[in-house]
C-alpha positions as CSV (number, residue, x, y, z in Angstrom):
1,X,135.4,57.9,110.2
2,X,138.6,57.4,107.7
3,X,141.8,57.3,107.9
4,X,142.8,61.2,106.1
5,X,146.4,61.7,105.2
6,X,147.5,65.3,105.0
7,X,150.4,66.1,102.5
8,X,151.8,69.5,101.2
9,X,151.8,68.1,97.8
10,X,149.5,65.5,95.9
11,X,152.0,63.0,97.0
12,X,152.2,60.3,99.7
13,X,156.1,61.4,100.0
14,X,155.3,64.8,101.3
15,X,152.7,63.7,103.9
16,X,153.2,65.7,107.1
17,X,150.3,64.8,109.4
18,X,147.5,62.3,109.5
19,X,144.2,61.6,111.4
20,X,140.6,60.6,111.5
21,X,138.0,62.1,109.6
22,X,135.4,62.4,106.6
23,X,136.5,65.1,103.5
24,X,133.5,67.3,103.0
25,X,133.2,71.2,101.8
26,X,133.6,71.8,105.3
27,X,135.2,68.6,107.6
28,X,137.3,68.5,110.7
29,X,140.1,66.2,111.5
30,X,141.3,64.3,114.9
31,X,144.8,64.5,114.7
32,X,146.5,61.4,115.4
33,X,150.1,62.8,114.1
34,X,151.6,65.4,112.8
35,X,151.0,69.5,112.8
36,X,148.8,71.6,110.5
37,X,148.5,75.3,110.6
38,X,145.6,77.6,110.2
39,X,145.7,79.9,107.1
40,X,147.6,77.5,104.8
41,X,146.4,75.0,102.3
42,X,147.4,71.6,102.1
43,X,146.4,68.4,99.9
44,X,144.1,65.8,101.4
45,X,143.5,62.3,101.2
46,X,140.7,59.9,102.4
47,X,141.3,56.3,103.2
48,X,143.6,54.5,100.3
49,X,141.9,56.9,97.1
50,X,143.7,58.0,94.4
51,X,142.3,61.6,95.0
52,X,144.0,64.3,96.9
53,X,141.5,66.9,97.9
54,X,142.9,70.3,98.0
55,X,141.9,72.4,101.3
56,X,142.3,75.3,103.3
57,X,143.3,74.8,107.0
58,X,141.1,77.1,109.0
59,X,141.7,75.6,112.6
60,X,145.5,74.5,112.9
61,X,146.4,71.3,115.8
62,X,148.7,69.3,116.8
63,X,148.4,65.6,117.6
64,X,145.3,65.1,119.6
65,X,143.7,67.8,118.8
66,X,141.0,68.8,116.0
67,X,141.9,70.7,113.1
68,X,138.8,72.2,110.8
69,X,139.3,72.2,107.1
70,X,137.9,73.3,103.9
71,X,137.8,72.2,100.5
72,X,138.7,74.7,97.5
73,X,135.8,74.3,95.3
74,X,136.2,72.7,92.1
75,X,134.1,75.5,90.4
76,X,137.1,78.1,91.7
77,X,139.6,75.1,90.5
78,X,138.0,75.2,86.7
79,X,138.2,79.0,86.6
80,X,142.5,78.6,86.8
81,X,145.3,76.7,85.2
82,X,146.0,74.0,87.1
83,X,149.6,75.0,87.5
84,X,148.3,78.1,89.6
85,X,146.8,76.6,92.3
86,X,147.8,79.6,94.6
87,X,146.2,81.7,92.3
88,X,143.0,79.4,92.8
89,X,143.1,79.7,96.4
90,X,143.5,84.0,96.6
91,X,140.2,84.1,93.8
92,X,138.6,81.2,96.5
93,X,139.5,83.6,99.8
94,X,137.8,86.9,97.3
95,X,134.5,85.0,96.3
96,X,134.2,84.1,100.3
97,X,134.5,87.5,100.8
98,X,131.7,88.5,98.9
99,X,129.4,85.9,100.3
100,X,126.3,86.7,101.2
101,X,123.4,84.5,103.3
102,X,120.1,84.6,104.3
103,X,119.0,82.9,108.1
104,X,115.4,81.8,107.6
105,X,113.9,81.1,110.9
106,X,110.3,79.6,111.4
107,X,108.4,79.4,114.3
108,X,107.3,76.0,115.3
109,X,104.0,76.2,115.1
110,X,103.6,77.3,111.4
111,X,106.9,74.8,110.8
112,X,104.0,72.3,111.6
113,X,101.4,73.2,109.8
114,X,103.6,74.4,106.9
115,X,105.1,70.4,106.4
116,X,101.6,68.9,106.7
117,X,100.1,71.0,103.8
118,X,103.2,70.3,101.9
119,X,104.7,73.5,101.0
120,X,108.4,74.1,99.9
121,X,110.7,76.9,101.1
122,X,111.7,78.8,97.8
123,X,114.1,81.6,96.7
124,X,114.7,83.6,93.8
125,X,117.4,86.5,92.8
126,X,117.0,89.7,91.6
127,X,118.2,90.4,88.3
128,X,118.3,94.4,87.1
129,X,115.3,96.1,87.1
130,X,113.2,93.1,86.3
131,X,110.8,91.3,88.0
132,X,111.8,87.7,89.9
133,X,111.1,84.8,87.4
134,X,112.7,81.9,88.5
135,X,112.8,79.6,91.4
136,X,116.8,79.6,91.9
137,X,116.3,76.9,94.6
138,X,113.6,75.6,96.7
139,X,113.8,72.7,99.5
140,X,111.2,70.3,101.4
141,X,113.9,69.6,104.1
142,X,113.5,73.1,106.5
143,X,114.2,73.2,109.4
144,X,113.7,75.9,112.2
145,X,117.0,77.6,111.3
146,X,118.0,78.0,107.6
147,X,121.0,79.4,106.5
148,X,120.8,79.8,102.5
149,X,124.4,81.2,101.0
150,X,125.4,82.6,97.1
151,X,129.1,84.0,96.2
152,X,129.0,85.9,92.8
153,X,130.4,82.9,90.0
154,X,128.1,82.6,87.0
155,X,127.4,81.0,83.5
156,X,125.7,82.5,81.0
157,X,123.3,80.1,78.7
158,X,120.6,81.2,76.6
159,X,117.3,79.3,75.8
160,X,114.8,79.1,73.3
161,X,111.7,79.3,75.9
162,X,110.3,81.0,78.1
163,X,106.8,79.4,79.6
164,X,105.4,80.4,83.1
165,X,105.6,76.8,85.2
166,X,108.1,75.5,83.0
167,X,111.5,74.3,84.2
168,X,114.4,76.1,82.8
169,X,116.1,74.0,80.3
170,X,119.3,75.7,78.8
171,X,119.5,75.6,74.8
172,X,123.1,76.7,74.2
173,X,125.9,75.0,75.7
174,X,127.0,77.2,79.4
175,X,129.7,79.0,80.0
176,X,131.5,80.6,83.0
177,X,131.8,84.3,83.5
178,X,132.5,86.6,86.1
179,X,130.7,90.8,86.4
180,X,132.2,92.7,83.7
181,X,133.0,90.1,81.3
182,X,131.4,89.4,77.7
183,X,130.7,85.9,76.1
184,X,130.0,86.1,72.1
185,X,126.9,83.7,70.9
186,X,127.8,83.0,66.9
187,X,126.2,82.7,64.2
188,X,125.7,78.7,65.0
189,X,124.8,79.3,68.2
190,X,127.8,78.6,70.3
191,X,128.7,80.7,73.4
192,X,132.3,81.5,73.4
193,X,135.3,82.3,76.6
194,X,134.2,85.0,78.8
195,X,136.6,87.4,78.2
196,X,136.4,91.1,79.5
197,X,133.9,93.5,78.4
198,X,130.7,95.2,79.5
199,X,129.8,97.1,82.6
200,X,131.7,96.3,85.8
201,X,128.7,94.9,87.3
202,X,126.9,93.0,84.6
203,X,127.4,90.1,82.3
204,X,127.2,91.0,78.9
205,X,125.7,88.8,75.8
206,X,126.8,89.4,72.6
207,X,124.3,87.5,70.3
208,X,125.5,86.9,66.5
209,X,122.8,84.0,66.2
210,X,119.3,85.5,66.8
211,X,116.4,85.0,68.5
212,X,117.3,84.0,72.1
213,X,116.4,84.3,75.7
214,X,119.3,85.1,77.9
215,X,120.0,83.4,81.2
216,X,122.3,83.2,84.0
217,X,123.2,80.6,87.0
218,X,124.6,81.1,89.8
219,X,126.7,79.2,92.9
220,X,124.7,78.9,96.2
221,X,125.1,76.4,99.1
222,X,121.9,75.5,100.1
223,X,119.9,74.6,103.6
224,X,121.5,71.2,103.3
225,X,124.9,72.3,102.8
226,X,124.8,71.3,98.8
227,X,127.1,73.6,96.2
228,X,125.0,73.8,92.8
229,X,124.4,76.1,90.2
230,X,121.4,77.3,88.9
231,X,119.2,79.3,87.0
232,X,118.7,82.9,88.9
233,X,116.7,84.5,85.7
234,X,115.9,84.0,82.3
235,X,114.9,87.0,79.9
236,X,111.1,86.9,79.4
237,X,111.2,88.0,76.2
238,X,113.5,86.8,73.3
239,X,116.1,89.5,72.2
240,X,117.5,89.5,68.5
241,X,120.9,90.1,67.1
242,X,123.1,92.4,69.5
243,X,123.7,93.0,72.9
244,X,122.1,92.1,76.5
245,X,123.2,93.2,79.1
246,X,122.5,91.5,82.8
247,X,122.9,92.5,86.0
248,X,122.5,90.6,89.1
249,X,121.5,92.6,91.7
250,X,121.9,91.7,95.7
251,X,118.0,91.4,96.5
252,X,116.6,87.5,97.3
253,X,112.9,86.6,97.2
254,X,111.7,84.3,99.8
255,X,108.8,82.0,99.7
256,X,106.5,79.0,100.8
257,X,104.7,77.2,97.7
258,X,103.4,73.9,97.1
259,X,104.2,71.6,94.1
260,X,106.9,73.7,92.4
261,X,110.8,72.9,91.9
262,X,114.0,74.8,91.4
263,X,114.4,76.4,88.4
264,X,110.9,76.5,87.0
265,X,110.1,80.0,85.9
266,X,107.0,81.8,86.8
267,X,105.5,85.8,86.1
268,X,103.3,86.2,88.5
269,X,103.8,87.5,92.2
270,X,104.2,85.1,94.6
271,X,102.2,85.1,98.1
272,X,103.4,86.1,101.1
273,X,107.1,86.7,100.1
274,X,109.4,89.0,101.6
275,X,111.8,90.5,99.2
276,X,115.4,90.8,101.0
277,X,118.0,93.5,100.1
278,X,121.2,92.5,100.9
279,X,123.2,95.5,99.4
280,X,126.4,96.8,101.3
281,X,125.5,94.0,103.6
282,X,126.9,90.1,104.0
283,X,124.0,88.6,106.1
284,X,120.0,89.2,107.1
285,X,118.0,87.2,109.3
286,X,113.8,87.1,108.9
287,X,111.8,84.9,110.8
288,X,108.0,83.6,109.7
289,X,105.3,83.8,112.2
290,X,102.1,83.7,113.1
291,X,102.0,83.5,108.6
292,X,103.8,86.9,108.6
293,X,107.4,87.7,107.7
294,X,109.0,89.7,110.5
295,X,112.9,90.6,111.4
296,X,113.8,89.4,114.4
């Protein structure tokens, strides 16, 4: 545990309580002075670092008690001026809204036998009316209770490849972009600022450069409690000069594979999956037993 010193401004003037703790996206703190309230945001810092973390306080204390925490992601941070940091937080509280998750239970028995034949849990996202094509993230580390979690922030990239059992490697440089917003590839192949355009629910691809297969990433927090982005699809087949248009589409494919790693593409079915529609909904739960997919 560290000392964490708890300011209402990146500044060790305007400190206003203090305890014991370890920042994370999600951390708790024993209060050794001071008072923090739930529902406000407050600047962080661990130990003697430079770095002031900036967090939402979800469980308010006093001194003696434990307050909860948690850290505005930097992904939310990049998508506003630094100047707006209240701004940052509201778009933070909306993309939490929208979270979805999956709970992945697995009975102990096939847990077992699943870990000695060395299989991976997998899962992929929907994207439009197309089939699932790329392993969006896949873990050895399972447990008997997973809880897998996406909120809807995006890049767009294109690629020059698509090759079944081939990891995604992005050609163009990335860029952030939200559902109904456009990004314009040029001539040289750059992708410019996502700026609004397109349907409302899609992410639009204007391509001045030619021959190109469209992708998209997206945020999830995985089994273990990591925040990444990566590849949810990649068009199968190269478009020309003009317009794509993607839409990512609440259903998740889950999976158990041997020897295969996130973001490596694939166009066949996969075994034993069960496809999960999480539309108008934020959570499911589906347990595997017995080798069969069932909700619990």
């Amino acid at each position: 545990m560290s000392k964490l010193h708890i300011a209402t401004k990146a500044d060790p003037k305007f400190q206003i309580a203090a305890g014991d703790g370890e920042i994370s996206a999600d951390f708790s703190v024993t209060m050794s002075e001071g008072t923090v309230t739930s529902n406000k945001t407050y600047y962080v810092r661990q130990g003697q670092s430079a770095h002031w973390a900036h967090c939402t306080c979800t469980t308010g204390a006093t001194k003696g008690g434990v307050a909860k925490f948690k850290e505005l992601s930097a992904s939310v941070l990049a998508l506003t001026h630094s100047a707006d940091i209240d701004a940052a937080h509201e778009l933070q509280g909306a993309l939490e809204a929208a979270q979805k998750s999956v709970i992945i239970q697995i009975d102990t028995t096939d847990l077992d036998e699943l870990k000695k034949a060395g299989y991976m849990l997998c899962f992929a996202k929907k994207v439009g009316n197309a089939d699932f094509n790329v392993v969006w993230q896949s873990y050895t580390k399972y447990l008997v209770r997973n809880t897998f979690r996406w909120t809807p922030q995006y890049q767009l990239f294109g690629t020059n490849v698509f090759e079944d059992a081939v990891q995604v490697e992005a050609s163009t440089n990335l860029v952030t972009i939200g559902l109904g917003e456009e990004s314009v590839l040029s001539e040289s192949g750059v992708l410019g600022p996502a700026k609004t355009g397109g349907p409302a629910g899609s992410i639009n691809m204007l391509n001045d450069y030619g021959s190109i297969h469209p992708g998209v990433n997206q945020l999830s927090t995985g089994i273990d409690g990591s925040m990444t982005s990566t590849p949810i699809y990649v068009a199968p087949k190269a478009m020309v000069s003009g317009e794509a248009t993607l839409t990512p589409v609440e259903r998740i494919l889950v999976w158990f594979e041997q020897n295969i790693q996130t973001s490596t593409m694939f166009s066949d079915a996969r075994s034993r999956a069960v496809e999960i529609d999480l539309t108008g909904i934020e959570s499911a739960t589906r347990l595997y037993k017995g080798q069969k997919w069932v909700t619990p």
